[in-house]
N, C-alpha and C positions, 0 to 999 in steps of 0.2 A: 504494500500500500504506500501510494506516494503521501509524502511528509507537505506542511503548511508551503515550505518554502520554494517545494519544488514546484506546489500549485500555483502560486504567486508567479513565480519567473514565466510560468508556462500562458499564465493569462495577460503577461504586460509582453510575450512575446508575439500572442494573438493580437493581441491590442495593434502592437504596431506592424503588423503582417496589415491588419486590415485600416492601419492609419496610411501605409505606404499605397495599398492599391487602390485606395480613394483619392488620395493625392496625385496619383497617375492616371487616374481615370478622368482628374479636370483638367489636367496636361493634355493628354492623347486625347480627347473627344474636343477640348476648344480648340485643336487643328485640326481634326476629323470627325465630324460626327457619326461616321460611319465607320469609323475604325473597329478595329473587332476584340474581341475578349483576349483574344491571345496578343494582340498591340498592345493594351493595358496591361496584361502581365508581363510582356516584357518589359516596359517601363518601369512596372514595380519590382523588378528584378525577382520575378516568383515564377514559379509553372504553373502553365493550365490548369492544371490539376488540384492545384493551391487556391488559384482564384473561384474556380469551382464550387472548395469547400466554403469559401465566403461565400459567393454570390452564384448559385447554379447556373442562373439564367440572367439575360440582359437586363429583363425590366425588376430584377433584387437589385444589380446594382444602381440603375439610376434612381430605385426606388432611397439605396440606401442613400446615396448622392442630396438627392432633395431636404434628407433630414437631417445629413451631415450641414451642407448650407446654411437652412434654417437653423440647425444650434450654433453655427458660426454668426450670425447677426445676431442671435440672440448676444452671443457673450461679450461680445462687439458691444452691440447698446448697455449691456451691464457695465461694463470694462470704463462707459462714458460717462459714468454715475449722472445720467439725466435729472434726478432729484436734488444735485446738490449745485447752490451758487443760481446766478441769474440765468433764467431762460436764455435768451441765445446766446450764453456761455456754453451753458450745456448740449445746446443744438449744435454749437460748431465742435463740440467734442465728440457729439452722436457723429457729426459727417466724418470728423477725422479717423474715426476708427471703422466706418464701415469702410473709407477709402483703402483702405490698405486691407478688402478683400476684394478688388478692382479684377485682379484677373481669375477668381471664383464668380464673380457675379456678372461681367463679362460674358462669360464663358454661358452660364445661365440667361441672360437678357438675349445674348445674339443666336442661342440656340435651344431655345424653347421645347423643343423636343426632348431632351436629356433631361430633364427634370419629370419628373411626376406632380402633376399642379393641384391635385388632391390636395397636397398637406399645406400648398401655398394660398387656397381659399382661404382657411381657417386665419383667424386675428393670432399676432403672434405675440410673444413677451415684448419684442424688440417694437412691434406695431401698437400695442398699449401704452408701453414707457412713453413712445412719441406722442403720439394724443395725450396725453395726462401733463407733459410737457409742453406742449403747443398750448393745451386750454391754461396750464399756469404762465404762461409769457401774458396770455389774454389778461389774465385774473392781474399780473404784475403790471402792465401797462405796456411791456417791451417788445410783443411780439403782436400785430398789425392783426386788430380783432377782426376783420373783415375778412378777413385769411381763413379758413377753417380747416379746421388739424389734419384732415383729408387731404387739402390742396397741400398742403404746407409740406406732406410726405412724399406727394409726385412731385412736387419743385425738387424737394430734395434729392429723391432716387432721379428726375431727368438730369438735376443740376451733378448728379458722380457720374450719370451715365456720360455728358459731354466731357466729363473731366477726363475718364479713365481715355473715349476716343480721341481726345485730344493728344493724349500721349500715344495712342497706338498712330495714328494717323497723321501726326503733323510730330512728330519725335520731343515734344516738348518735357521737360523734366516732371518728374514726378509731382517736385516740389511746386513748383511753379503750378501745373495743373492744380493741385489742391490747393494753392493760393487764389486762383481764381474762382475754384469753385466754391471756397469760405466766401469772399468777397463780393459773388455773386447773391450767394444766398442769405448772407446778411443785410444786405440792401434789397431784398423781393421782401423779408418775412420783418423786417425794423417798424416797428408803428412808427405813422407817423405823426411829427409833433403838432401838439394841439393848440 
């Protein structure tokens, strides 16, 4: 009978067999979306055989793909602590940290298919935190009440989505892109004075 620790190693070794082939699988399908299971195992440096025991079929992994995403923005909006400090402090720390999942959400925005939108219906942590935060900018004064917390989150996802194609498309620095896209967005959603 294996011992406490052998099971431990054995599950943090599972862990990252199936962190690696999901991370390969938003590599290989955002060049290809029609790449095949055996492309993403190789990328993930595994066998057929491996990625199988993960995910049998196609739609396990994009199914897995779609939840992996979703708890990547969730911990993204956590990570921006949205509740703490002035509304659109917190808003440009909501945009700064989903920026930097630009080529996961990419990869999802321009290839709709790869996802399973099931789970994308549902309201999500990351989509409540923003509302609860959009209506306290309202409640503060800072965040332009005529805005409503709905509008205020498609500005937001079109204003990363120009940012992230701005970098792919026209070679502009990372940095810069999310300087504009802070800059953009805090001038749409700033109330204005009265």
């Amino acid at each position: 009978m294996a011992d406490r620790s052998t099971i431990d190693v054995e599950s943090r070794a599972r862990a990252r067999t199936r962190r690696a082939i999901l991370d390969a699988a938003i590599t290989v399908l955002s060049q290809h979306s029609t790449a095949s299971l055996g492309d993403v195992a190789d990328a993930a440096g595994v066998g057929r055989t491996t990625l199988h025991r993960y995910f049998p079929e196609r739609a396990d992994l994009l199914t897995a793909l779609s939840t992996d995403v979703l708890a990547r923005i969730d911990s993204a909006a956590e990570r921006a602590q949205p509740d703490r400090g002035p509304a659109p402090d917190a808003l440009e720390r909501m945009c700064q940290e989903f920026f930097e999942l630009g080529d996961i959400l990419m990869c999802v925005f321009s290839q709709p298919e790869l996802v399973n939108t099931t789970a994308w219906e549902e309201c999500s942590e990351a989509d409540k935190a923003l509302i609860r935060l959009v209506e306290r900018g309202h409640a503060e004064g800072t965040l332009d009440p005529a805005l409503d917390p709905i509008w205020v989150q498609q500005v937001l996802w079109s204003t990363l989505y120009a940012a992230w194609q701005h970098t792919r498309e026209h070679g502009v620095s990372k940095h810069r892109a999310l300087d504009l896209c802070l800059r953009s967005l805090r001038k749409v959603v700033a109330a204005v004075p009265g």
